[in-house]
C-alpha positions in Angstrom: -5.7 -45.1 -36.3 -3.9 -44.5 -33.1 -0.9 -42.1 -33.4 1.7 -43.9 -32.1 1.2 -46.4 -35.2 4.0 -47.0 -37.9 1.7 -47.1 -40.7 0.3 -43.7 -42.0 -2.8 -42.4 -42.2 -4.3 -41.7 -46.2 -3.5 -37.8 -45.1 0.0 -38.5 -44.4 0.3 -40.2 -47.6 -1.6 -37.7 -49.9 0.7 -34.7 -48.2 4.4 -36.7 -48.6 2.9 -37.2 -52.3 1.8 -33.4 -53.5 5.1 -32.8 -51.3 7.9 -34.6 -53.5 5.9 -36.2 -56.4 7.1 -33.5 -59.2 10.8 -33.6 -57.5 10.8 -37.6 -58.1 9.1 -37.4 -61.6 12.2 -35.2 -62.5 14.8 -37.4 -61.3 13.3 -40.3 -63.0 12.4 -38.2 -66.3 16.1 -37.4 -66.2 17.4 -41.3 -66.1 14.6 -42.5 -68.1 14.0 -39.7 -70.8 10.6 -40.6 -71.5 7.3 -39.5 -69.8 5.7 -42.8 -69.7 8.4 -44.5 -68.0 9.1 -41.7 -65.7 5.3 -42.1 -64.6 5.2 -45.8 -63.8 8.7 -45.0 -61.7 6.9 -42.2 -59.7 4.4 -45.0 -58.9 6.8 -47.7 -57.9 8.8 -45.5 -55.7 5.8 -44.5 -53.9 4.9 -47.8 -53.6 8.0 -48.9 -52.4 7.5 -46.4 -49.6 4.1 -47.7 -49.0 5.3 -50.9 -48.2 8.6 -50.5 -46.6 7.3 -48.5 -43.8 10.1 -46.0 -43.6 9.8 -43.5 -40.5 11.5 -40.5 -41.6 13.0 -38.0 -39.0 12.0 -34.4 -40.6 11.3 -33.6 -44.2 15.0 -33.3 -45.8 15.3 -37.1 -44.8 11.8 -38.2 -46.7 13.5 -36.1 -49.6 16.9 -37.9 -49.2 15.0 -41.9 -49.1 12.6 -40.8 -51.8 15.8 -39.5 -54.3 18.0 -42.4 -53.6 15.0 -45.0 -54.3 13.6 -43.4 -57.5 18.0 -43.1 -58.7 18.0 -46.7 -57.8 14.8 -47.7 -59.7 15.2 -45.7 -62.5 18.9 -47.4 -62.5 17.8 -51.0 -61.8 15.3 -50.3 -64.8 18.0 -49.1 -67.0 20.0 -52.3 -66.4 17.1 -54.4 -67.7 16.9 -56.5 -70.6 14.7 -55.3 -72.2 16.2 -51.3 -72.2 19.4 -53.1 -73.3 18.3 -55.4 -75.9 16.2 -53.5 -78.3 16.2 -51.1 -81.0 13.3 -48.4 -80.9 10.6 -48.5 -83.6 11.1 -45.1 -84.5 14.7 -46.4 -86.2 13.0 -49.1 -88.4 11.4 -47.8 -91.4 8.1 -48.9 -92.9 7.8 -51.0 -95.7 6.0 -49.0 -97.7 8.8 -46.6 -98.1 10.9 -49.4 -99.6 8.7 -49.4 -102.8 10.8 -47.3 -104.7 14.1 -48.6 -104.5 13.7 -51.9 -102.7 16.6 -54.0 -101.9 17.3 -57.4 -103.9 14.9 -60.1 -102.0 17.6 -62.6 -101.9 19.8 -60.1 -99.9 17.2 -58.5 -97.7 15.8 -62.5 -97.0 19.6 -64.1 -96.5 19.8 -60.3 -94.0 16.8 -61.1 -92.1 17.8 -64.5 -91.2 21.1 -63.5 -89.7 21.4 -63.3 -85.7 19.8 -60.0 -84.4 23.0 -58.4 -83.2 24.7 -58.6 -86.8 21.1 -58.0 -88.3 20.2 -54.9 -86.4 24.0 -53.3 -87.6 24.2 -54.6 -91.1 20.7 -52.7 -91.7 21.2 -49.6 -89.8 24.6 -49.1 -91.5 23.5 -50.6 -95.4 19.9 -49.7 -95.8 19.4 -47.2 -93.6 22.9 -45.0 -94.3 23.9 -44.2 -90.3 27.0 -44.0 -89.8 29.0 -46.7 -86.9 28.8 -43.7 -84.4 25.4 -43.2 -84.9 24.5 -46.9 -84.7 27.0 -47.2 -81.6 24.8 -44.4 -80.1 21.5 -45.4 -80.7 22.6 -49.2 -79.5 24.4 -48.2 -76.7 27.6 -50.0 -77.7 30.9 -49.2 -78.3 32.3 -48.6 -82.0 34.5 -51.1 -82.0 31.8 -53.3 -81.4 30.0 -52.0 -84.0 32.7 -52.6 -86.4 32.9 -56.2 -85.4 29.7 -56.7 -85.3 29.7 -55.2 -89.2 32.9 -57.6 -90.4 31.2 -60.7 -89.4 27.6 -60.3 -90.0 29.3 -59.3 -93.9 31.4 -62.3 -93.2 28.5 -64.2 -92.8 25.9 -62.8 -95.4 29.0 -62.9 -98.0 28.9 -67.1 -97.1 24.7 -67.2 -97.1 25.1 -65.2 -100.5 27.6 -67.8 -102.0 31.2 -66.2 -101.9 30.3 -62.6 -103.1 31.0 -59.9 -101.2 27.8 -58.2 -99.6 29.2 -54.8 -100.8 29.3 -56.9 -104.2 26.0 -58.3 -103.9 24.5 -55.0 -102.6 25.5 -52.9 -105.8 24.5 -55.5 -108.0 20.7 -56.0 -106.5 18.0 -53.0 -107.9 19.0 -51.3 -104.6 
């Protein structure tokens, strides 16, 4: 490859990678505070760099690009749908620890059907005892959505019950 060309050489590559790949791993690790995700960022920063042909005029610059595009990813990913919309597994239990004092079906089924957003509260804060700044927390939503969320997803199961209360309904199942 003749010197003067703007694409680099495997060499150039492999060096600008064992140069700044553990500096960008930490950057992402630090937005994305998980290992996995932090890993598949390191590869789509480099990438990026692969394809956008950057020349770079000494090393601190190559440092500068390669922070402000992994921040950028790692924020772009953040903003996603998916990140923002979902509850991790780990907050869910498993059925087989509801054996010994499982809730009334009729509550637990008229629960289920209710829109995710009042669902995912109403169990966290009934069945599974967080508190709303807990839940507020691990949702990444303010309290006073939380509490909203809370009065009308009650609102609602206390109409899919037929007029009692959930708080009613709840103390009267086996639960």
């Amino acid at each position: 490859m003749e010197s003067n060309s703007l694409l680099r050489t495997d060499t150039e590559l492999a060096e600008l990678y064992g140069r700044h790949a553990d500096m960008v791993y930490r950057l992402c690790y630090i937005y994305l505070k998980n290992p996995i995700d932090s890993e598949d960022a390191v590869q789509s920063v480099f990438l990026r760099l692969i394809k956008n042909g950057t020349i770079f005029n000494d090393f601190e610059h190559e440092k500068a690009w390669l922070m402000v595009t992994a921040r950028n990813y790692c924020k772009d990913i953040l903003k996603n749908w998916w990140k923002t919309r979902r509850v991790t597994l780990d907050a869910l239990p498993e059925v087989s620890s509801w054996n010994g004092n499982k809730p009334s079906g009729n509550v637990l089924e008229r629960l289920l059907s209710l829109p995710e957003k009042y669902k995912t509260v109403l169990y966290l804060f009934y069945f599974e005892e967080y508190s709303v700044i807990e839940i507020s927390e691990m949702l990444g939503r303010k309290e006073s959505t939380i509490q909203t969320q809370l009065a009308r997803g009650r609102k609602r199961l206390k109409i899919d019950l037929g007029g009692n209360s959930f708080e009613q309904q709840e103390y009267q199942s086996s639960f």
